[in-house]
N, C-alpha and C positions, 0 to 999 in steps of 0.2 A: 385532426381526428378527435372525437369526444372522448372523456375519460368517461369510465365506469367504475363508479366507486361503493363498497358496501359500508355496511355501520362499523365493520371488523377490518376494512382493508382501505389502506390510506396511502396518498402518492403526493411527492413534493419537487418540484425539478426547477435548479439555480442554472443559471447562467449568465454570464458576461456581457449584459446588454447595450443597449443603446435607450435612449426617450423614444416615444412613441413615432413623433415626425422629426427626430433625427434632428433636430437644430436647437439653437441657444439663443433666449431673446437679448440677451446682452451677456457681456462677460464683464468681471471682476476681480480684486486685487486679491488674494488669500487672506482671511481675515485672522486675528491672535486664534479665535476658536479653532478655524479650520487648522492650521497649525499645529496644535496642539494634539489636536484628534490626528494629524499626520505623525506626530511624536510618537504617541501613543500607541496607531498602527505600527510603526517602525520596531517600538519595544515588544512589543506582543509577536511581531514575526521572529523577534528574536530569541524570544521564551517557550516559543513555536518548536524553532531548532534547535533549543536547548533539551525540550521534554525528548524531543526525536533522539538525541546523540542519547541521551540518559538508557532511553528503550533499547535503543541498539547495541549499546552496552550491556546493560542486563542481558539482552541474547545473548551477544557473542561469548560473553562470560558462562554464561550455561552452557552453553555448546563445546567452546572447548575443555569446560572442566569433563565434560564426559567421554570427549574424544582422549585427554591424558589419561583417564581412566583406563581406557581401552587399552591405550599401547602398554601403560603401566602391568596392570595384569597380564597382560599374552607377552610383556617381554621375560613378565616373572615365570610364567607355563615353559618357555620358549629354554630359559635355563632350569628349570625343573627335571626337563622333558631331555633326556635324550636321543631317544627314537627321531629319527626322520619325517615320519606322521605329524608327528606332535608338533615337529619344530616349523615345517613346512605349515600349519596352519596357524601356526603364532607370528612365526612373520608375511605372511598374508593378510588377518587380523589387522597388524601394525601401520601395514601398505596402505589396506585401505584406508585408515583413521587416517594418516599423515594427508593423503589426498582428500579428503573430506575436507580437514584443517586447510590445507593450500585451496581449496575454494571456496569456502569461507572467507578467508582472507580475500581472495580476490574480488569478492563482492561487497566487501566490507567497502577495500579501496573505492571500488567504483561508487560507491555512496560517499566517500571522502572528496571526491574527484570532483571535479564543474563545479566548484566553489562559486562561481562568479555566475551559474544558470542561464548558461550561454545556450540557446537552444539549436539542435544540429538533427540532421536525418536520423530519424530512431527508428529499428523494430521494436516494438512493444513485447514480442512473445519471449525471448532468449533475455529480457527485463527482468517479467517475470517469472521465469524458469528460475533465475538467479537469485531471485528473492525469497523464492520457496524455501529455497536450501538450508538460508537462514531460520526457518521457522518450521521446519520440518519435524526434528525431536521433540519441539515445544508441542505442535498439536497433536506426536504420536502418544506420547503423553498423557493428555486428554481424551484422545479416540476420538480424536476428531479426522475423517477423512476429507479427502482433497481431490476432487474428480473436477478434469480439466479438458477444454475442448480448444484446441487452438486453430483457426483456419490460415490459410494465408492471405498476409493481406498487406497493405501500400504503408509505406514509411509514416511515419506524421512526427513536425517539430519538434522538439523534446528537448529537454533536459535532465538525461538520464537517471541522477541522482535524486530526483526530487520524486520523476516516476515511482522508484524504488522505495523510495519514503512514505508518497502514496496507498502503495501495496502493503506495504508495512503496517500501514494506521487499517486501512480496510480489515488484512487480515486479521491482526491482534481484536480488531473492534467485534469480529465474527466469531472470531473462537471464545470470547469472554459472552455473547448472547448464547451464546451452545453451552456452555459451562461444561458437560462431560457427556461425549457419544452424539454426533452431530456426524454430518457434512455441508461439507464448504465447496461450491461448484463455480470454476472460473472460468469464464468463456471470450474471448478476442473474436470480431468475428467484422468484415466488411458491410458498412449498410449504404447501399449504391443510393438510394434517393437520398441520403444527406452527404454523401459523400465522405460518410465518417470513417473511422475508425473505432467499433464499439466494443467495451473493456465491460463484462460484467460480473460481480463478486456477489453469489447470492449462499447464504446461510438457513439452515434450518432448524434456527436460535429461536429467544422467545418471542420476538417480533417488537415493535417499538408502537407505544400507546397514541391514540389521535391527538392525546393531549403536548404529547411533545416531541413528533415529529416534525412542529413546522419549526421546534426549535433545536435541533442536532445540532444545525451549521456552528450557533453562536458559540461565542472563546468564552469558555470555562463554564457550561452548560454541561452537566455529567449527571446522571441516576446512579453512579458509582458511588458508595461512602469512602473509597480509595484506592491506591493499588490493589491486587487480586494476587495470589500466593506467588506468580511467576514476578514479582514488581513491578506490572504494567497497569496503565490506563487509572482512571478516576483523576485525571487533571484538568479534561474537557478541552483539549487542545487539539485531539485528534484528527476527527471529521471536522474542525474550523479549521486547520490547515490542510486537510484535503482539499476542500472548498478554495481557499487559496490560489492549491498546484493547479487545480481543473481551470479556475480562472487567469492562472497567467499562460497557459494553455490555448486559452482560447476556446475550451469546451464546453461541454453541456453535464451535467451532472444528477440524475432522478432516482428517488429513491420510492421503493414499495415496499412497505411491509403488512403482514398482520399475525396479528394476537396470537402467538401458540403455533403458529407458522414458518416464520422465518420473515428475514430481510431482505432487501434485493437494490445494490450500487450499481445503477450501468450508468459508464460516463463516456461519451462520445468525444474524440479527437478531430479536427479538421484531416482529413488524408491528404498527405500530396502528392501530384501527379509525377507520372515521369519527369514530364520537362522542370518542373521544380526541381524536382533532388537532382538533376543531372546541373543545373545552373549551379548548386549550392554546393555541392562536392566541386565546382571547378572556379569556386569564388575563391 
């Protein structure tokens, strides 16, 4: 299909390709160069998921210093308070903070977890539900809202943790072009002639200029002069390891934006069929 493009609205879409006719007129021995640019990628994926641990950090550090907050005061209301009323809604207060923190936690781990990026039958939606959680006080914060459409839809290979790392850089990336009072619209949704799995993250930020959106993807490309008051972003790591995940995925990844408008990340998954995930759960 033809694109249609204006002077204010620009589209850029990567993927994992192949050469045009598909063959090699000869092959060759790795040369000191090429080597070295593999070093080189090697270190950069490494300083990749060093910025990522860094970011997730800084969240989860926010989050629970607010969640002690919480129990701190209502445990202080709770002996204040003799009445029954009182005491009854300080430790409810508590309840829920303590469960807030144990899912925290437990998505933390899951991001901890698949060290080795083994890829296995994933739902994508209950991913990111789980990711949200993480970044939820940070965008309520901001006023940034979060409206979400999830459909159902077919497993596709994954490796968990990375998804989640994924959504992470998307996210944070979108709430820093909103800077304060936005929303953030995320939509999964099945696209039967590609047979995808399509994940889309769109913002109503200030949009990204023609002049360098063909360059988002590259490592340490940023319009940021540095972090932003929560410690994130201005390393230019983010969307190059997006770019990355979608690729060892095996997906497609397209980006729209314009001027004063917002942005828009839909990355398409290969879906697999039944008979795939029934082989693979019985490998």
């Amino acid at each position: 299909m033809p694109e249609n493009r204006s002077s204010d609205q620009l589209a850029i879409t990567s993927s994992n390709g192949t050469s045009s006719n598909g063959t090699l007129s000869h092959t060759h021995e790795p040369s000191q160069t090429e080597s070295t640019v593999g070093q080189l990628q090697a270190r950069l994926a490494q300083v990749e998921r060093l910025a990522a641990i860094g970011e997730l950090t800084s969240t989860t550090t926010h989050e629970f210093n607010n969640l002690l907050m919480t129990i701190l005061n209502y445990a202080k209301m709770g002996l204040r308070n003799k009445d029954e009323a009182s005491r009854e809604k300080a430790f409810t207060r508590i309840l829920d903070a303590a469960n807030r923190g144990a899912k925290i936690t437990s998505t933390v781990l899951g991001l901890a977890r698949n060290r080795s990026g083994e890829m296995e039958p994933t739902n994508l939606v209950p991913l990111i539900q789980d990711t949200l959680v993480l970044l939820e006080r940070e965008l309520q914060k901001y006023r940034v809202a979060v409206e979400t459409q999830f459909e159902e839809v077919p497993n596709v290979m994954a490796a968990g943790n990375q998804i989640q790392r994924l959504m992470l850089n998307l996210l944070t990336n979108a709430r820093q072009a909103i800077g304060e009072v936005g929303t953030i619209r995320i939509r999964i949704a099945y696209e039967a002639k590609s047979n995808s799995v399509v994940l889309t993250v769109r913002d109503s930020g200030s949009g990204i200029s023609a002049e360098n959106l063909p360059k988002i993807f590259e490592p340490f490309f940023t319009t940021k002069s540095g972090p932003d008051s929560s410690g994130k972003g201005g390393t230019g790591l983010g969307l190059s390891a997006c770019k990355d995940i979608v690729d060892q995925h095996h997906g497609r990844i397209r980006v729209e934006s314009t001027i004063g408008r917002g942005t828009s990340f839909s990355i398409r998954f290969p879906a697999m069929s039944g008979e795939q995930a029934t082989l693979k759960e019985s490998a």
